[in-house]
N, C-alpha and C positions, 0 to 999 in steps of 0.2 A: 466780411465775406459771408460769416453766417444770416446778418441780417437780409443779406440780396439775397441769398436763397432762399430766404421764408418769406420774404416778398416776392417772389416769381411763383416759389409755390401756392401761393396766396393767390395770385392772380389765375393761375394756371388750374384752378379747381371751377374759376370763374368759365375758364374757355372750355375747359372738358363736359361743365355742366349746358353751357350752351350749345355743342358739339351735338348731344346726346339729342337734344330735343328739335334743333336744327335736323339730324341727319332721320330721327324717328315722323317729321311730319313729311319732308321732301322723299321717303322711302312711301309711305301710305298716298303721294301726292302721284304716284308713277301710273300712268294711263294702262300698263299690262293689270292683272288682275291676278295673282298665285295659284288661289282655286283653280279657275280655268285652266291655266297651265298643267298644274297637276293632275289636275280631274281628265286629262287626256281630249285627243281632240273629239274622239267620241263619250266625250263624258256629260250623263246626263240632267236636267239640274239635281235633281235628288243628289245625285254624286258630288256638286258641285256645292252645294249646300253643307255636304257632309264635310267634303275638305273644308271650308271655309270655318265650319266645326271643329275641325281637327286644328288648325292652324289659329286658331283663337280670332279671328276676322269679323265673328259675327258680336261679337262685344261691340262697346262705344269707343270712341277715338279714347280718351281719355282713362279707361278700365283696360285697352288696347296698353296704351301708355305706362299706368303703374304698374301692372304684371311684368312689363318689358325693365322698368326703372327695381323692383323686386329682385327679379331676377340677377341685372347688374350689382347689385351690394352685395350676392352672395358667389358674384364672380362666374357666374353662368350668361354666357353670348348668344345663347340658343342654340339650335343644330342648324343645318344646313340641309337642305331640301336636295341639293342639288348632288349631294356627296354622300350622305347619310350620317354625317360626321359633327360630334360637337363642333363647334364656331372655332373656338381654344384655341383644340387640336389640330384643326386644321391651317389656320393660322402660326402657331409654335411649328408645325411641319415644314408651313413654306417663307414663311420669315428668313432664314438665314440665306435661301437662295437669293429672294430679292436684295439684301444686306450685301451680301457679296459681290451681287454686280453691282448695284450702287456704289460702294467701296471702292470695287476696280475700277470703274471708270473716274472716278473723282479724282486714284493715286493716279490713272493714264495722263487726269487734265490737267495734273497738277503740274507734273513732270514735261508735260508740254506748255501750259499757258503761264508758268511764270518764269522761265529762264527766254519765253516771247516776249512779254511784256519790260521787264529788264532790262533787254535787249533794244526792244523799242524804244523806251527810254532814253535809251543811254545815247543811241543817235536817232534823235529826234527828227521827221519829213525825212529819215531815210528811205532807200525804197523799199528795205527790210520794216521800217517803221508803217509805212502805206502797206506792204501787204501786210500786215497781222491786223492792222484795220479793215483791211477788206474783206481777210479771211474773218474775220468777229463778227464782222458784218453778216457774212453768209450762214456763218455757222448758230447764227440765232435765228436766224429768217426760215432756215430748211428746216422742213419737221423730223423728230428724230423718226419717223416711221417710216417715213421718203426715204433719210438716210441711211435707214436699215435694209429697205428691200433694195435701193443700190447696191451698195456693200455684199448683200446676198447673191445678185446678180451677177458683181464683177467674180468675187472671190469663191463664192459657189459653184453657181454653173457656169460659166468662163473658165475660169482657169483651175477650178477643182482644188484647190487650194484650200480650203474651209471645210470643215462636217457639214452634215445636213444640219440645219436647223430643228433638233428633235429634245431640246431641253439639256441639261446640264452633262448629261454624258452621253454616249452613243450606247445603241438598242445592246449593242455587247459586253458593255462594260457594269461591273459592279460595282455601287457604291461602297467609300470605304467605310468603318464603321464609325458610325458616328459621335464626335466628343462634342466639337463646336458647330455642325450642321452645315461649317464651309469646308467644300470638297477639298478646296486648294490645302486647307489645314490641317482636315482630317488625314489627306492620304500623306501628307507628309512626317502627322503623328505614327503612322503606321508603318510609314519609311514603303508607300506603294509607288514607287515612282512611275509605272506604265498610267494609273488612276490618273495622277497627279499631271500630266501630260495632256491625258485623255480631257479631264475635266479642262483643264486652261485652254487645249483647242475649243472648246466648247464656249468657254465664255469668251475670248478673244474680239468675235465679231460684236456680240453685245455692249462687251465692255467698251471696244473703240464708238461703234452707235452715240452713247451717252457722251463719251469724252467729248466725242468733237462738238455735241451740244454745248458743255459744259466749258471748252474753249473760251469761247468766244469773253463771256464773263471776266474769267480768271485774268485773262491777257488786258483785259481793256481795264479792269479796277489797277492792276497791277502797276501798270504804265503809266495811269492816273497819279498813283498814292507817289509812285517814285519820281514822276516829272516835279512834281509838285517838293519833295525832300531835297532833289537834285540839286534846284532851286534856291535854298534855306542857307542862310547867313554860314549855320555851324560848318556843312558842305563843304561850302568856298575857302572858311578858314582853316578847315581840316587840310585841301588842296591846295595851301601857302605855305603849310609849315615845314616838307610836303609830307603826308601818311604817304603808304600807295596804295595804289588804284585800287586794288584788290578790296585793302581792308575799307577803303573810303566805299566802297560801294556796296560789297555783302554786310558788314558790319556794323555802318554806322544808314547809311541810306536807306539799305533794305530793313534794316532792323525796326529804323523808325516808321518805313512805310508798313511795318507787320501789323497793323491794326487795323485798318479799314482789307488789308488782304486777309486776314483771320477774318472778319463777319462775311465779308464775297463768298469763303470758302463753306460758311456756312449758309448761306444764302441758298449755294450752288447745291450743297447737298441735300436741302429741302425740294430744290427743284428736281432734282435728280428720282428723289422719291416716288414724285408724280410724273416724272417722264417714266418711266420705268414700265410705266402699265402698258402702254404702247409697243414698246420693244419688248416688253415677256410674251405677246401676239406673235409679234413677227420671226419671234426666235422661238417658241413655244417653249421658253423658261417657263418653267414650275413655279413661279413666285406668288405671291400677295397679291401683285396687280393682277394677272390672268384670274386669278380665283375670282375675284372682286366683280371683273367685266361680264364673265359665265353668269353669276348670280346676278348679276346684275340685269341681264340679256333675259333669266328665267324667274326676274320681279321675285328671288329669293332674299326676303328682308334681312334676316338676321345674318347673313357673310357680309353684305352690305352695310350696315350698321356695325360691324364687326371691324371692318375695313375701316370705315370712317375713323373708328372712335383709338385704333389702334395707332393709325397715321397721326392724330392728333396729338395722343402720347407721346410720337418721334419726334413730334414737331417741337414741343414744348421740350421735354429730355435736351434736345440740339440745343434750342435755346441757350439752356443753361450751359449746357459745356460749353456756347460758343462766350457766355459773358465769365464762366470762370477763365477760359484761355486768356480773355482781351483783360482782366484784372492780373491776371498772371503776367503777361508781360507789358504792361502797363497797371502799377499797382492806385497812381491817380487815377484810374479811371472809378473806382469806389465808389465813390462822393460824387460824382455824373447822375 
């Protein structure tokens, strides 16, 4: 176990360090210009000159470069143009929002696409088995942003059923005080129940958005890993002697198919990451993606840069927890 983590770590210093310089040349690559932006639309070049000044622009790509690489070893992202706010802070602010609906949506898909798949499964070319194909089918093809101003459509202005889409809680309500930054957790440390209420109407429509993305996935790896166990000698001889159904099929079928569904799950959560940016738009959640796109839209380097190199972190992090889970319940897998 410890050697796989200082081999991932290992490598994983390799991808952070390529992250940095991939995301610092593709950031300088961007056809907007910052000066300009800031320098106002009447700004004149003196003015434009002086930001470019300010913002260190007028360096070499390379002297650009190592002030930016300096700066990261002493843990400074740079500030944000856009906010007025260290990179950090502003990122540690909205991090746990995006965390949260990521999360929820992942427990919604979960809780939907593997007692789908299972099920599919279990009666194979049923017509229960053709739809969760077809809905898998749909539910990767439609973009989550489609699916969201649907969703807003129906459940908003239709049937008034939904809050406005105005971020994590309504314009009335207060956040609770913060321990873990997710509202659902905080206000329950606080025992707020009106908050706690308040906040989940709120992510409800997000969270479903993601899920149904993340559907499709869960359901079809699921169906996969278990057709294929269903299948296996031990199976058949478990269903001779006889077990029952029950245990022959959560305990010994599902258990074996938990390893290619542990990596889907994480797979799914990576994408989830990057769907997210989409839907913090459409929902005007407060998250890491919104931030990213703003700065991104006002050719602000360092949120963007920021953004990258944090996501990268997630990425790599998951990783690991997704290969200590699949060691964990599978201890041969080590030595793979």
């Amino acid at each position: 176990m410890g050697s796989l983590i200082a081999r991932r770590l290992a490598g994983a210093l390799a991808v952070v360090a390529s992250v940095i310089v991939v995301t610092f040349l593709l950031t300088r690559a961007l056809p907007a210009d910052p000066a300009v932006y800031f320098a106002g639309i009447g700004g004149t070049k003196e003015a434009i000159a002086a930001m470019r000044a300010k913002l260190g622009l007028n360096h070499g790509l390379l002297t650009q470069f190592l002030v930016y690489v300096r700066a990261l070893a002493v843990g400074d992202l740079g500030h944000s143009l856009t906010t007025g706010h260290p990179v950090i802070d502003d990122l540690a602010r909205r991090l746990p929002a995006s965390l949260e609906l990521t999360i929820s949506a992942l427990a919604l898909a979960s809780v939907i696409g593997l007692p789908a798949g299972i099920a599919a499964a279990v009666w194979p070319n049923s017509w229960f088995d053709h739809l969760v194909r077809v809905m898998a089918t749909i539910g990767v093809a439609v973009p989550t942003f489609f699916t969201g101003l649907m969703l807003l459509h129906v459940f908003y202005f239709d049937l008034g059923w939904a809050p406005a889409p105005l971020g994590r809680l309504s314009t009335f309500a207060v956040p609770p005080p913060r321990v873990t930054g997710f509202y659902l957790i905080d206000s329950l440390f606080a025992g707020d129940l009106p908050t706690f209420a308040a906040a989940l109407s709120q992510l409800a429509l997000p969270a479903l958005t993601l899920a149904l993305f993340a559907v499709a996935p869960l359901a079809r790896a699921t169906r996969a890993a278990m057709l294929e166990v269903l299948a296996s000698d031990f199976v058949r001889t478990a269903r001779a002697i006889p077990l029952g159904r029950a245990k022959i099929l959560f305990v010994y079928a599902f258990g074996n198919a938990l390893l290619p569904v542990l990596t889907t799950i994480g797979m799914v959560f990576s994408f989830l990451l990057g769907a997210n940016v989409l839907v913090e738009k459409v929902f005007g959640w407060p998250g890491i993606g919104s931030y990213a796109i703003d700065a991104l839209i006002a050719a602000d380097y360092a949120p963007v840069q920021g953004f990258v190199l944090l996501m990268a972190i997630l990425y790599i992090l998951l990783n690991l927890v997704i290969d200590i889970a699949v060691i964990v319940a599978d201890p041969r897998t080590v030595g793979a």
